[in-house]
N, C-alpha and C positions, 0 to 999 in steps of 0.2 A: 462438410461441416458436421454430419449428422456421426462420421465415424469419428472424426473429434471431440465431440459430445459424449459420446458412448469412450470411449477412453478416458477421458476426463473423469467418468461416470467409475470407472471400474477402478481406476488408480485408489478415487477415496472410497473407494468400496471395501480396497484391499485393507486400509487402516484399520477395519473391522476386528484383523485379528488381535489388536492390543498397540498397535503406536497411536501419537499421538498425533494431531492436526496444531499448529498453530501452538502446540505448547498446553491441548486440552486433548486427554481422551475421552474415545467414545464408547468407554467400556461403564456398563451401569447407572448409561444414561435410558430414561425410556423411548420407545419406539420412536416415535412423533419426533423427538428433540432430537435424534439421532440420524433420522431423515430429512429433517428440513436442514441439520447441518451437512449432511450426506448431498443436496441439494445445492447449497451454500457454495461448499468448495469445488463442486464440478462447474459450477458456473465463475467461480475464480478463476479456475485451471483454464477455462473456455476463455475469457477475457484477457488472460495471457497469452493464448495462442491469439487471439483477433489483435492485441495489441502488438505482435511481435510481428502479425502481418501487414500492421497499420491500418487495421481497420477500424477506426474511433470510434464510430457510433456504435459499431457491435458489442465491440469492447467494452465500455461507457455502460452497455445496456446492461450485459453482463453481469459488471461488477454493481451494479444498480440492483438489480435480484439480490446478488451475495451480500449486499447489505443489509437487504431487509429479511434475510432470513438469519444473517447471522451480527447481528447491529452492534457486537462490540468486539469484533475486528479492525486493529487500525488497519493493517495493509491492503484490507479490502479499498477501504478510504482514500488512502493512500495513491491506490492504484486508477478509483475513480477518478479523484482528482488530477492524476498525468494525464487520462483519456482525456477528458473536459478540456484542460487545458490544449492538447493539442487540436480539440477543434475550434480555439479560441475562443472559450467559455471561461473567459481568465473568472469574473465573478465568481462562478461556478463551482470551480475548481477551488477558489479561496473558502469557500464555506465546506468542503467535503476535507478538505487537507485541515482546515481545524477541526472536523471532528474528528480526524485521525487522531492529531493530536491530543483531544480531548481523549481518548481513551486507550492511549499509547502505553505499552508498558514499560516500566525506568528502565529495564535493561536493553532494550531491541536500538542496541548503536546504529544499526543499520536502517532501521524504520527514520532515527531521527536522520540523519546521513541523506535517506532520499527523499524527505520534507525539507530539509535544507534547501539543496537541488531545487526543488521545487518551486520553494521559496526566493529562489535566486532567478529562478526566471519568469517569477511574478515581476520580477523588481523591487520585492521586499528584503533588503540585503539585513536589518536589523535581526529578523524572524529568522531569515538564513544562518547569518551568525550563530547566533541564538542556537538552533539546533546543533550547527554543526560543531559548538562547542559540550553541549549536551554527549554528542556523539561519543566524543575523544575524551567528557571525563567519566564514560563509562570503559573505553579501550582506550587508552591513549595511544597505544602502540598502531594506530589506524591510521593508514596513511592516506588513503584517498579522504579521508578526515581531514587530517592535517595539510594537503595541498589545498583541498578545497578550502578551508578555513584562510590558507596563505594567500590564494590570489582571489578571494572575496575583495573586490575593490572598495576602499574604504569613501565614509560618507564624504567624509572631509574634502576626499579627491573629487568626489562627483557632483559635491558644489559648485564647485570653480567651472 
């Protein structure tokens, strides 16, 4: 875990020399802010590998850090909320995936795309919708967009 960390550690270390993270650089920001973001995304990165080994709580914890140092990231959010939810923290997971969205940027199709998802397996198929239409009228050309929109079962059906 610890040389995972330290990879993690150096990948956004490497953004130093002038890209950007998330769509912000960190060139001309001062120390402190450039650290605690430097912080932020090695504990994203880290959360990514715990979630891709399915290890939830680490995960969970992870992107729990990366929020609080980096608190207007949706995909942090985002991310938290998958964690939660897989350890059946449905509540949990409902309040972290709306502040995703609470600070989601108009363009990230894809951010809304995997709130959708999300949303779809809260049981909330309106909220689902919702995104995944968001999604496709920013790419409409999106197809895992537009399937997922197609076979979103509809309410009407799941009355009955």
């Amino acid at each position: 875990m610890l040389c995972t960390k330290m990879l993690c550690y150096l990948a956004v270390l490497s953004c130093l020399s002038g890209c950007s993270i998330m769509g912000t650089s960190l060139l001309g920001l001062d120390w402190q802010t450039s650290e605690n973001r430097i912080q932020a995304w090695a504990c994203f990165y880290e959360g990514l590998v715990c979630q891709k080994n399915q290890c939830w709580s680490e995960a969970a914890e992870q992107f729990h850090l990366a929020a609080r140092l980096e608190p207007q990231q949706p995909r942090i959010y985002q991310r938290l909320a998958e964690s939660l939810f897989e350890l059946h923290h449905e509540s949990d997971a409902l309040v972290w995936l709306q502040q995703a969205e609470a600070v989601a940027e108009p363009e990230d199709y894809l951010l809304y795309f995997d709130m959708g998802t999300l949303y779809q397996k809260l049981g909330l198929l309106e909220k689902a919708r919702e995104c995944y239409r968001k999604a496709l009228e920013i790419f409409p050309k999106f197809e895992k967009g537009q399937n997922a929109l197609a076979t979103l079962p509809q309410l009407s059906m799941m009355a009955k």
